[in-house]
VEXZAMI-674283 format. One line per 10 residues: for each residue z, y, x of N, C-alpha, C. Coordinates in pm, 1 decimal. Each point is the difference from the previous one (the first is absolute). Example, Ala and Ser with C-alpha at 12.3 -4.5 7.8 and 13.67 -1.06 7.14 Angstrom:
# VEXZAMI-674283
780.0:-569.0:1319.0:0.0:119.0:-89.0:0.0:120.0:90.0; -72.0:105.0:-35.0:6.0:119.0:82.0:73.0:109.0:-77.0
//
This chain:
# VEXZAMI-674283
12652.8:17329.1:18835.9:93.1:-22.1:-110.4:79.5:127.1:-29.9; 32.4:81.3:114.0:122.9:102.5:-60.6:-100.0:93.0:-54.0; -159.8:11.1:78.6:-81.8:115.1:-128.6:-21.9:-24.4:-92.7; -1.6:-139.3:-77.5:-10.4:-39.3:-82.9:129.2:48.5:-108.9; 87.9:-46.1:53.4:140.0:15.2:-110.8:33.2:147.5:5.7; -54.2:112.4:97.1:-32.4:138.0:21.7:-67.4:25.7:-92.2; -164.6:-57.5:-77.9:-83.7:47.6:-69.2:68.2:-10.4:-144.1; 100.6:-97.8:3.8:44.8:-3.7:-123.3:-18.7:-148.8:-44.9; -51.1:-86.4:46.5:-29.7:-145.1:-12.6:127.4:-69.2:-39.2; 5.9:-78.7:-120.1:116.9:-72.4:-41.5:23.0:-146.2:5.3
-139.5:-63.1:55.0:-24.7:-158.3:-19.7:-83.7:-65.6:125.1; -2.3:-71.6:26.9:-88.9:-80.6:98.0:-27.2:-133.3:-48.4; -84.5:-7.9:13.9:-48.0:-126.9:-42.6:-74.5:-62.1:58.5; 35.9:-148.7:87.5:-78.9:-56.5:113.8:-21.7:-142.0:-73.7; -154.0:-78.9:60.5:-43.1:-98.1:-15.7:22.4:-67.2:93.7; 111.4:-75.3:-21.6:104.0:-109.5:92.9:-61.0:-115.7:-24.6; -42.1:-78.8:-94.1:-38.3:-102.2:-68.5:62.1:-123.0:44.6; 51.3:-29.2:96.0:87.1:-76.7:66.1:67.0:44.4:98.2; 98.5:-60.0:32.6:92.3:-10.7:178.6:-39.7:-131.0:6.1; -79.0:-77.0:34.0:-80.7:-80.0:40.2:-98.8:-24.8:47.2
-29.0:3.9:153.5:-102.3:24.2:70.6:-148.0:-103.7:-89.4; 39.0:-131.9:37.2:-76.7:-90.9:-32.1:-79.9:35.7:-143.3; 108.9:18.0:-101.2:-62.3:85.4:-136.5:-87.8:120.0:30.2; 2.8:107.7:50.0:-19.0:139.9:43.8:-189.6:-53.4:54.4; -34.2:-124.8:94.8:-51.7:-46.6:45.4:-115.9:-53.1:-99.7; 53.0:-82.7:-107.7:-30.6:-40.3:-98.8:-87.9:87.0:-44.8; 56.5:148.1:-41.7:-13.6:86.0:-105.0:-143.6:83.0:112.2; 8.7:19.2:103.3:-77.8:79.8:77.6:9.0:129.5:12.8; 163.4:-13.0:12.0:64.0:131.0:-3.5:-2.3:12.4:195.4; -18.9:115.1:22.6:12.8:85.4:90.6:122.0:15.3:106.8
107.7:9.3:-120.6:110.5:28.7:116.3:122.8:-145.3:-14.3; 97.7:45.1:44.6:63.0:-143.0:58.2:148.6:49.0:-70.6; 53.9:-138.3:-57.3:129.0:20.3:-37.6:81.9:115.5:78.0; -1.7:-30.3:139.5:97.8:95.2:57.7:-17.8:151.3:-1.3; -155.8:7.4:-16.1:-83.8:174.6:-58.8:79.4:7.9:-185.2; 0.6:-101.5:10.5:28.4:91.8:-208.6:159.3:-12.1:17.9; 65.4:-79.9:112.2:172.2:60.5:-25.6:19.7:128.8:75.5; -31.9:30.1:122.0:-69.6:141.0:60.1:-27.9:84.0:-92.0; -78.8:20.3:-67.3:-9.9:107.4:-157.4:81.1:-13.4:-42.8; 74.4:-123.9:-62.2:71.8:59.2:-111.6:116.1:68.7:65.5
58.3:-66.2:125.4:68.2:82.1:81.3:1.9:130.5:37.8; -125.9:61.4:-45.7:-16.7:141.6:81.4:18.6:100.8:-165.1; -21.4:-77.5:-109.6:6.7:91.2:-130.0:119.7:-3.7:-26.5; 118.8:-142.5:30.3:109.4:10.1:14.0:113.8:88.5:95.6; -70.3:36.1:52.6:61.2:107.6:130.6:-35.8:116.0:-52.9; -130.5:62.7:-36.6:24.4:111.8:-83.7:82.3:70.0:-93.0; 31.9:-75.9:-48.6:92.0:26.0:-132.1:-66.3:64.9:-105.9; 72.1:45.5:-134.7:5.5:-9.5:-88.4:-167.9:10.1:-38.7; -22.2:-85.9:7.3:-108.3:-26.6:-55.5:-9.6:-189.2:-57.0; -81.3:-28.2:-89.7:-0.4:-163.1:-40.8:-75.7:-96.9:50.3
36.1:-95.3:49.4:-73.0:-114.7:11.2:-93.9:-91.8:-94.3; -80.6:18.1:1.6:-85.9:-168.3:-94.4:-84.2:-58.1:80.6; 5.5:-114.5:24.7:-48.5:-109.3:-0.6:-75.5:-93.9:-71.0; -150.4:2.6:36.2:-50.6:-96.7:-42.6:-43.3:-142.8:19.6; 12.7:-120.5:-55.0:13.8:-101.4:29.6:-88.8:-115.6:-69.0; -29.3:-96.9:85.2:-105.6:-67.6:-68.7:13.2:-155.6:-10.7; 1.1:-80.4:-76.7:55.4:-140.7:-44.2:-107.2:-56.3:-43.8; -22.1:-150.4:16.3:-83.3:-65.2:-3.2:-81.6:-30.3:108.8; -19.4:42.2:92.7:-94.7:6.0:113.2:6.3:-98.9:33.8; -146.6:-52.2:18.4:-24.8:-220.7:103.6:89.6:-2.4:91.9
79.6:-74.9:-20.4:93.4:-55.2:113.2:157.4:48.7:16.4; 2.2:97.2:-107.4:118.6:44.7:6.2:99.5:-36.1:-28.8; 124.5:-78.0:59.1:94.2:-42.2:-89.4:99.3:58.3:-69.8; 76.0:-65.0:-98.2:112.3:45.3:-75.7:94.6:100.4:116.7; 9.1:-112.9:63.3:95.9:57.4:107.5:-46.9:163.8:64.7; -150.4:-19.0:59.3:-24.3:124.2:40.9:14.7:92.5:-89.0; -13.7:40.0:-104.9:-0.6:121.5:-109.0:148.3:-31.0:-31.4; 102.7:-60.4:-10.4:163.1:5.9:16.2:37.3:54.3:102.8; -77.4:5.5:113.1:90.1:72.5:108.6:-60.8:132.0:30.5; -110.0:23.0:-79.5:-20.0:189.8:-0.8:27.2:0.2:-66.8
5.9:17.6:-128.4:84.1:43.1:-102.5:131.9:64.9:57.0; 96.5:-123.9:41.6:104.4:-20.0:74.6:28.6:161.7:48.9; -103.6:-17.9:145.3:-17.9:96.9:105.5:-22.3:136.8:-93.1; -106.7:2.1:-52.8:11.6:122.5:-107.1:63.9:108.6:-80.4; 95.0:-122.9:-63.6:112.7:67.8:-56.4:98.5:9.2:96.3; 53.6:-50.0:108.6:77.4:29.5:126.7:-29.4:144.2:34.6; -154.8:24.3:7.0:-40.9:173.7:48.1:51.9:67.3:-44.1; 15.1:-35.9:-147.2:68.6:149.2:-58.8:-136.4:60.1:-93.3; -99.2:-80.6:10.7:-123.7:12.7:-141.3:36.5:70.3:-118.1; -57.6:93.3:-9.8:61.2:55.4:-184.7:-52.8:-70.9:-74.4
-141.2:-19.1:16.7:-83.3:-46.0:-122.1:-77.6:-134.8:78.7; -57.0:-81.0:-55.8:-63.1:-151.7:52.0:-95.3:-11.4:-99.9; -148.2:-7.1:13.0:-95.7:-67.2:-66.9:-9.2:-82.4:41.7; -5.5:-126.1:-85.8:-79.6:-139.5:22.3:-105.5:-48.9:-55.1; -136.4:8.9:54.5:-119.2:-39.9:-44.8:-32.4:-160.5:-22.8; -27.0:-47.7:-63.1:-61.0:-154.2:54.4:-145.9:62.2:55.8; -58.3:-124.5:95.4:-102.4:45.0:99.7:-131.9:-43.3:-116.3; -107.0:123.2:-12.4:-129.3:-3.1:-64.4:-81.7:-33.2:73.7; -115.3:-97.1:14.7:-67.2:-34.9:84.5:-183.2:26.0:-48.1; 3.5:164.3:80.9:-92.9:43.8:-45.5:-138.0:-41.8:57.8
-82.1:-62.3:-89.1:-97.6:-40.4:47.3:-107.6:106.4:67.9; -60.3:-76.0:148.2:-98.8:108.5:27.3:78.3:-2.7:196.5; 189.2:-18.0:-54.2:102.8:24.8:131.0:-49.8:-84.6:119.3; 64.6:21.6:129.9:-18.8:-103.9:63.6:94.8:-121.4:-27.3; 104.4:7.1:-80.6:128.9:-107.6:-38.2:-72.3:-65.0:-122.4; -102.1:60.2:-81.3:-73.4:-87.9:-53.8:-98.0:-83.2:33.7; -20.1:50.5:71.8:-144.6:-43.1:107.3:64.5:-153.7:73.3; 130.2:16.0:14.1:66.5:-120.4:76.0:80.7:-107.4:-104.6; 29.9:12.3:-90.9:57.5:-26.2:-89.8:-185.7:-80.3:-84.2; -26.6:11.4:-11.6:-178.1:-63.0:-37.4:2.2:-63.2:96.7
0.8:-4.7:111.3:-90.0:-82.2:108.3:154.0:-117.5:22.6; 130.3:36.9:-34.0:42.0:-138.9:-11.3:102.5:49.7:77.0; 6.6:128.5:95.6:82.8:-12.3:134.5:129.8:87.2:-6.4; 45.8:25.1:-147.4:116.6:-12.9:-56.8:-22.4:-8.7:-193.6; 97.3:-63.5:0.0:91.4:-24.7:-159.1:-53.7:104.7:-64.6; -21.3:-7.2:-166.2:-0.2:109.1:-69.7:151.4:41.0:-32.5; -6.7:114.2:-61.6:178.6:2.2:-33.8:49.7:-113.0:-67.2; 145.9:-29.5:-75.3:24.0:-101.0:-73.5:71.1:61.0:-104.2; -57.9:-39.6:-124.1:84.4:88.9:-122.3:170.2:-62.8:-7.3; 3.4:-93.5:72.1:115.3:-35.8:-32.6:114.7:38.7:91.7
-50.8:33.0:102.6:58.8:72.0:120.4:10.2:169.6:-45.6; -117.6:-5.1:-18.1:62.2:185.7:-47.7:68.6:52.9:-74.5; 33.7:-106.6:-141.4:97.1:19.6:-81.9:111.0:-47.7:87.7; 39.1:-117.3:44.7:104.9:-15.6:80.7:76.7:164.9:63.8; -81.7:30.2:109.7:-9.8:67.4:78.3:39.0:187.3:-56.9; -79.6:39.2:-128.1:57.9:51.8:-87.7:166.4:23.3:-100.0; -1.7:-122.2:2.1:127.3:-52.2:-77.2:133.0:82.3:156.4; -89.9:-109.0:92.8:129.8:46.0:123.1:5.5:128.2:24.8; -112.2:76.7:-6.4:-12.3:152.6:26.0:106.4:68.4:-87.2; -33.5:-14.8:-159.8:113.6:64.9:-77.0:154.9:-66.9:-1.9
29.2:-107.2:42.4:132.3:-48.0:29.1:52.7:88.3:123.9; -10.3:10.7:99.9:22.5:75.1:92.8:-30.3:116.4:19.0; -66.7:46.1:-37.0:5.3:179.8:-49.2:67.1:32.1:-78.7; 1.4:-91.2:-93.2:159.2:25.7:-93.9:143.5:18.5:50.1; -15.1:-152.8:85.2:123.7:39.2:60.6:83.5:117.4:89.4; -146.1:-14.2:83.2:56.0:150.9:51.4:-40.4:117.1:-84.8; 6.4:25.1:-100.4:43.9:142.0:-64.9:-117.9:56.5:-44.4; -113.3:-95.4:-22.0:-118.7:124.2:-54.5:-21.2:-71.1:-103.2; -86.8:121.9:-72.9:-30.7:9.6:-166.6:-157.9:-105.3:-35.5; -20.0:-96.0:-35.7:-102.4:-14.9:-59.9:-57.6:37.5:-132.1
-46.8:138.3:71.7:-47.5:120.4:-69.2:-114.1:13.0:-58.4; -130.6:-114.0:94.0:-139.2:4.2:-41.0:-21.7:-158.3:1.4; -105.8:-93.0:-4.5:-31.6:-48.6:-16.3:20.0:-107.2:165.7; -72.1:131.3:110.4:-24.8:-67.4:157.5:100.3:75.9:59.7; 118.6:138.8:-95.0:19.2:95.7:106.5:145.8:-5.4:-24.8; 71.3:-2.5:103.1:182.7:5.4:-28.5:50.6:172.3:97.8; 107.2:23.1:-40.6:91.3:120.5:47.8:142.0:-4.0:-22.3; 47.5:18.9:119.8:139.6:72.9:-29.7:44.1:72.8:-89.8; 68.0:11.6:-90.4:39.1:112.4:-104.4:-13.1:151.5:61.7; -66.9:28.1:-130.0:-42.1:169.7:17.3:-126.6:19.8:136.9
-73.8:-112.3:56.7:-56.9:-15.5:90.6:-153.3:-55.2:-66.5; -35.5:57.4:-117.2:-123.7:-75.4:-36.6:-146.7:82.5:63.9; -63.0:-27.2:-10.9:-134.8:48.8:60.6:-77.7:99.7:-128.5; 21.9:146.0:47.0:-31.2:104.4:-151.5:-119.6:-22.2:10.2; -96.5:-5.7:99.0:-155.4:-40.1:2.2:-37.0:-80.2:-53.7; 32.4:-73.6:25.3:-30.6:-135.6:-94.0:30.8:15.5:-159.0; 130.4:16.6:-19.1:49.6:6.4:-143.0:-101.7:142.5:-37.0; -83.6:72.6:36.6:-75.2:55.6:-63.4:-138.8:-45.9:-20.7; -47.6:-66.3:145.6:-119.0:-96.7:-36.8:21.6:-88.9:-118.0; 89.3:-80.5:20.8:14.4:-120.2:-138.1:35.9:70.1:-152.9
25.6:183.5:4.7:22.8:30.5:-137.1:-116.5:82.3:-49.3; -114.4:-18.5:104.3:-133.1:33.8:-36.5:1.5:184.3:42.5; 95.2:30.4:51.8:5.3:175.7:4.7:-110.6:31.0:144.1; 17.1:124.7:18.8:-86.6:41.6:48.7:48.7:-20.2:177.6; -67.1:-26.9:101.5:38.7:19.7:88.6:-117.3:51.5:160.1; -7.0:41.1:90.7:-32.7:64.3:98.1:-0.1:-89.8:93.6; -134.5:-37.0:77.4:-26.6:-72.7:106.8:-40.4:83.4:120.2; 21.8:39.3:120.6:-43.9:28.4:66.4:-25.1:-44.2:156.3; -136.9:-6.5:36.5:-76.6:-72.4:111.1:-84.1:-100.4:2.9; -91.3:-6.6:123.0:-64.1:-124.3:-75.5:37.5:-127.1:-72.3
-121.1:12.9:-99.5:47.0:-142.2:-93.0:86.8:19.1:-92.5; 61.5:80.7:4.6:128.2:23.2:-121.6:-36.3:61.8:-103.5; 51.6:-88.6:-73.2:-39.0:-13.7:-208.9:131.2:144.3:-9.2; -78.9:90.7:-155.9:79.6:65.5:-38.0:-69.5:14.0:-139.2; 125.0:24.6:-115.1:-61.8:4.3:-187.8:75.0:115.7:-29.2; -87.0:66.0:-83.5:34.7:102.3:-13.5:-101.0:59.6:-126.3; 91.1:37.4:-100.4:-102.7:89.8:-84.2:-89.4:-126.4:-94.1; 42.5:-144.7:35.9:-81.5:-94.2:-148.1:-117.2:-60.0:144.9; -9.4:80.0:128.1:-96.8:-38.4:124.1:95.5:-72.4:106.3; -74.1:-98.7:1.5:23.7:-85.6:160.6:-108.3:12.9:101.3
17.9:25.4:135.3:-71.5:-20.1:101.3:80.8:-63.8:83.5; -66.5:-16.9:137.2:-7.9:-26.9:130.9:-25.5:59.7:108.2; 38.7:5.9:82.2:-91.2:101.7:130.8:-113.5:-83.9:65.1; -79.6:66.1:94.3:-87.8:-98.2:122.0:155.7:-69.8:91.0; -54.8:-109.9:47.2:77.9:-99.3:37.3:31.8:40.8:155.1; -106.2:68.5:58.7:-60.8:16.2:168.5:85.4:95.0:13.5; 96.8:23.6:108.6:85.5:130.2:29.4:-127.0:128.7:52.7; -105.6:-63.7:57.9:-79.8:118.6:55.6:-17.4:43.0:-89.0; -54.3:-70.1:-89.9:-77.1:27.5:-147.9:27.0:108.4:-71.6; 150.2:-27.2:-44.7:90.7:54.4:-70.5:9.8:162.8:116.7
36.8:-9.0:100.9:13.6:120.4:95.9:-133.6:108.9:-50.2; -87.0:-51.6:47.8:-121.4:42.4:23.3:-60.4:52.5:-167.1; 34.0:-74.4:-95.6:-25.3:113.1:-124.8:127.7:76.1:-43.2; 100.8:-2.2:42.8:148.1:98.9:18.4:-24.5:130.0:20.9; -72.4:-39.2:109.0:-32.3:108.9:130.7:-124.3:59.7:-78.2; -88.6:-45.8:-75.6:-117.2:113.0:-35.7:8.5:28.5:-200.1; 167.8:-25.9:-1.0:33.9:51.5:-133.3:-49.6:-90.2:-125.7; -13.7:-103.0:25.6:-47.7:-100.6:-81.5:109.8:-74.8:-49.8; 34.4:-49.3:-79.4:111.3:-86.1:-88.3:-50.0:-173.7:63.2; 54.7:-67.9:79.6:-12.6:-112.1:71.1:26.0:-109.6:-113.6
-66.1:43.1:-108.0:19.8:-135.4:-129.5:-97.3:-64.7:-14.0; 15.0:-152.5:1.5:-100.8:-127.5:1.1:-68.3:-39.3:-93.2; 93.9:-6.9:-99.5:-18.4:-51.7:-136.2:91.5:75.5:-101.2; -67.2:74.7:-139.0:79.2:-7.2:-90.0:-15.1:-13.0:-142.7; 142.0:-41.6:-80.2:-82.6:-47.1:-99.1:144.1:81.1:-135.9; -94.5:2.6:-163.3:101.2:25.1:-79.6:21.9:-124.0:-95.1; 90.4:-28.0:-4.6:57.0:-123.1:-97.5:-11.3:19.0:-159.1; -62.7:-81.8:-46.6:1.3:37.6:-135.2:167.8:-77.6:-61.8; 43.2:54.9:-139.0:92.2:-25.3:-63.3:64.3:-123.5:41.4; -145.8:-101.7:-75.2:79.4:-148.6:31.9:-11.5:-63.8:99.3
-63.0:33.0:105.5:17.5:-50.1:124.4:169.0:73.0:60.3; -4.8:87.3:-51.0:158.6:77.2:64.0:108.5:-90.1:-55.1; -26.9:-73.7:-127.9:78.4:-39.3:-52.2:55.2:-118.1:77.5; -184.4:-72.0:63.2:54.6:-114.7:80.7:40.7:5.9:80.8; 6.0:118.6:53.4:68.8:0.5:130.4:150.9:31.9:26.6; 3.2:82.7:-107.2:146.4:53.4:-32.8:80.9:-176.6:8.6; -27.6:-85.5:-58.9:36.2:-96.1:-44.3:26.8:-133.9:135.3; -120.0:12.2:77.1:17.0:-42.6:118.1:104.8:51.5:88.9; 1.0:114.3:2.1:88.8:51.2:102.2:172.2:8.7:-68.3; 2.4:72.5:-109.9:133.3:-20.1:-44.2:73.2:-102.2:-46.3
-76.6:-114.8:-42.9:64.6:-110.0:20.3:49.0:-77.8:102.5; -34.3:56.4:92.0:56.8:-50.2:149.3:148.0:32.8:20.7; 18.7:135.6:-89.1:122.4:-5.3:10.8:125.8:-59.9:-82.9; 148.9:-27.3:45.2:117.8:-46.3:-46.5:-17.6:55.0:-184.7; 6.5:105.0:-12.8:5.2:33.5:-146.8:-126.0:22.1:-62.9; -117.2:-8.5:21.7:-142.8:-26.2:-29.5:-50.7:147.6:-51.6; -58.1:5.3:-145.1:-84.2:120.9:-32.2:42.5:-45.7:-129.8; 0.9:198.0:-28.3:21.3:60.5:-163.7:-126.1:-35.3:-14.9; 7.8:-22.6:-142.8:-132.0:13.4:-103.3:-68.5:143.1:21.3; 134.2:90.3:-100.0:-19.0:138.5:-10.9:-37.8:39.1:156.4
56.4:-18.1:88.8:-14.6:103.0:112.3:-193.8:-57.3:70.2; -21.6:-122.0:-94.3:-138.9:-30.5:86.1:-110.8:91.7:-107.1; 54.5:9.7:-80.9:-74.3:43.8:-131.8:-28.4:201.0:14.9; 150.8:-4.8:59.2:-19.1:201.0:29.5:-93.2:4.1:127.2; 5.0:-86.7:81.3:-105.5:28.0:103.7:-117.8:12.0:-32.5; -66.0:-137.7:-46.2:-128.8:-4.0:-42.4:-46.6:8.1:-133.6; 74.8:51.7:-112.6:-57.5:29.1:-114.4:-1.5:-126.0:-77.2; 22.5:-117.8:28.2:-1.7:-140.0:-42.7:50.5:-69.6:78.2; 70.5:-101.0:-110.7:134.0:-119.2:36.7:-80.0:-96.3:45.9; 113.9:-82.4:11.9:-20.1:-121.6:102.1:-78.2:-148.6:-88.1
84.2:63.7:-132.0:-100.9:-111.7:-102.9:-95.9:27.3:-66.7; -35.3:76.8:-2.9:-142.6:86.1:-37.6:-95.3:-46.4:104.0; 14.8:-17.0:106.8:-58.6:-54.4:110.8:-15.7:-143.4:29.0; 85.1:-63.3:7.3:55.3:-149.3:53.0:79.6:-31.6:-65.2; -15.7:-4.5:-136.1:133.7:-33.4:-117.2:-5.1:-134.1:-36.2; -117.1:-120.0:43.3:-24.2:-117.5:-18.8:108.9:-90.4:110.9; -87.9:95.0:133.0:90.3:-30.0:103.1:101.0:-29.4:29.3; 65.8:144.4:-36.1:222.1:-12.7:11.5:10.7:-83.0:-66.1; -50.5:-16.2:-149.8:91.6:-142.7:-94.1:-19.9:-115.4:43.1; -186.8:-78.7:78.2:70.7:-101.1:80.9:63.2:1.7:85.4
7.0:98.0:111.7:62.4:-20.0:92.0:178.7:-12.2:-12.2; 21.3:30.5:-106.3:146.6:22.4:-74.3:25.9:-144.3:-35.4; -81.9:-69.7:-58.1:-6.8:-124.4:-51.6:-22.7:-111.6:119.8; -42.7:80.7:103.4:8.2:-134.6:83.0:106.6:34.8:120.5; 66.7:106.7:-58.9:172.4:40.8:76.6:-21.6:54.5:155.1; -154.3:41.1:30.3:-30.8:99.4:96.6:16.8:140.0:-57.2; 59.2:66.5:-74.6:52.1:148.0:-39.6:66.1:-22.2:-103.1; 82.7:93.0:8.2:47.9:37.5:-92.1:21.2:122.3:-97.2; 59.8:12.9:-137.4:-37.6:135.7:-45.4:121.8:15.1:-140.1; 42.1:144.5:92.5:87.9:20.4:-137.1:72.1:163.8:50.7
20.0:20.9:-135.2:79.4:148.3:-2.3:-124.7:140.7:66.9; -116.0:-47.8:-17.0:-118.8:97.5:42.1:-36.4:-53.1:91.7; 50.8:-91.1:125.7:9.2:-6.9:108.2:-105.4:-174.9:65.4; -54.8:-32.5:70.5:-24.3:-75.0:27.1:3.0:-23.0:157.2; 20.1:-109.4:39.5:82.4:-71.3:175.9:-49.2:-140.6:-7.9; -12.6:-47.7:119.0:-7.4:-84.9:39.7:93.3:-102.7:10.9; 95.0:-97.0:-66.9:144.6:-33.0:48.8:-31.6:-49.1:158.5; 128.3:41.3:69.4:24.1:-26.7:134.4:-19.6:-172.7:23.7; 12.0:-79.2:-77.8:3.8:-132.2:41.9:-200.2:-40.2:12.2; -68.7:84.1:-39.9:-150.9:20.1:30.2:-37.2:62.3:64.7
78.3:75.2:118.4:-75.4:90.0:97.1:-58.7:-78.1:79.4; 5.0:-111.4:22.8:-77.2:-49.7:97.3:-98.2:-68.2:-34.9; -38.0:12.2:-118.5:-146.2:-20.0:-61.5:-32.3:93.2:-71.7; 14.5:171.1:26.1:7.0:98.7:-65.8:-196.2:7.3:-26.2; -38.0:7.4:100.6:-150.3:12.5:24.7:-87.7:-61.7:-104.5; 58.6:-87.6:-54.8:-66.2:-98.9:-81.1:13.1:126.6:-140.1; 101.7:-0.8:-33.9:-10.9:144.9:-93.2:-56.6:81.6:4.3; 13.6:88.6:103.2:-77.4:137.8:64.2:-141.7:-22.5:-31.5; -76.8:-191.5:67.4:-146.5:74.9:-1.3:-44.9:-7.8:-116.4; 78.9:-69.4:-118.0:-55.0:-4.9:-108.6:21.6:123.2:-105.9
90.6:126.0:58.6:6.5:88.3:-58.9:-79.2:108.3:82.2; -61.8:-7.2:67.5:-131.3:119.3:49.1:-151.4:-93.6:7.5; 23.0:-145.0:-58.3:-167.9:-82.5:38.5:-95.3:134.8:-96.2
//
């Protein structure tokens, strides 16, 4: 940690997903509530550097109660920033694999909105911004990475697996640390996949991602990126989705109202299908 905040490092960001063993268990996570208060403990002892936390809701078996009392514990740490995911249940997983055969619950939509609802009540209370859609902060504590991913700008991945856009190009690296070493080492660029986005696919994406956030996306500013607006593209789109009070649009500007973030998705996929 102190070479870290030595190299110049300003953020940390750990996958806590619970202080709940039994959940943690669930998820087929690795380490143990008392390992992710141990971390955050040790980035907290460093100093000036930030905390985030990531966190995960919905999970089989989880109760209200359990995701109230990390939260709780969370913001007690001294957390700058808190993502809250609801749990995706990617098929192919072993939690899908069990979840099919019967030997836990699928999620419950009605629990995750619950569970959601409680997330932003109590992050509120204690003092953070619901800034993004899944992501809250302390004032002046927002996540610049992110707020550049979601404004479509350019950003730098480095190591295996890590996405970086740049120049109108997205890639990936090889996933394998040898992998990645081993063409390092004989001067080779360790990239997996890459690809260039045409106009209106940028458009959809611009649109996915910046609507995630509190104040959504300029027209104009989607239009100077990619050479073409948002209704030139998906101009059928925004007006139902306007009409059925999943977006909204005015003064150049189009957002999501906050009382739909928790059926934001339902928007999103119909503005990149």
């Amino acid at each position: 940690m102190a070479a870290l905040r030595e190299a110049g490092v300003t953020r940390i960001s750990l996958g806590v997903q619970s202080l709940c063993d039994e959940v943690l268990l669930t998820l087929g996570r690795v380490h143990s509530a008392e390992e992710a208060r141990a971390a955050m403990n040790l980035v907290r002892e460093a100093g000036d550097m930030d905390l985030g936390v990531d966190l995960l809701y919905g999970v089989p078996r989880q109760s209200v109660e359990d995701w109230k009392r990390t939260l709780e514990e969370v913001t007690a740490g001294g957390a700058e920033h808190v993502s809250a995911y609801a749990l995706s249940v990617e098929e192919g997983t072993p939690l899908s694999e069990r979840i099919a055969e019967g030997k836990l619950p699928a999620p419950d939509d009605d629990l995750c909105a619950e569970m959601y609802e409680t997330a932003r009540e109590a992050l509120s209370r204690a003092g953070y911004e619901h800034y993004e859609i899944s992501n809250f902060a302390r004032p002046g504590h927002e996540c610049r990475h992110n707020r550049r991913y979601w404004a479509g700008d350019e950003y730098l991945g480095v190591g295996c697996s890590a996405h970086s856009h740049r120049g109108g190009v997205r890639w990936n690296n090889v996933s394998g640390p040898g992998v990645y070493t081993q063409w390092l080492e004989r001067g080779v660029l360790p990239v997996a996949r890459a690809e260039r986005l045409t106009p209106e696919r940028r458009v959809g994406e611009l649109l996915m991602l910046g609507l995630r956030r509190a104040e959504g996306v300029g027209e104009e500013e989607v239009r100077a990126v990619c050479g073409v607006g948002p209704r030139e593209v998906c101009g059928g789109k925004i007006e139902e989705l306007c009409r059925m009070g999943l977006l909204s649009a005015g003064e150049g500007r189009l957002w999501i109202p906050r009382g739909k973030w928790i059926v934001s998705n339902e928007a999103l996929s119909q503005l990149v299908a």
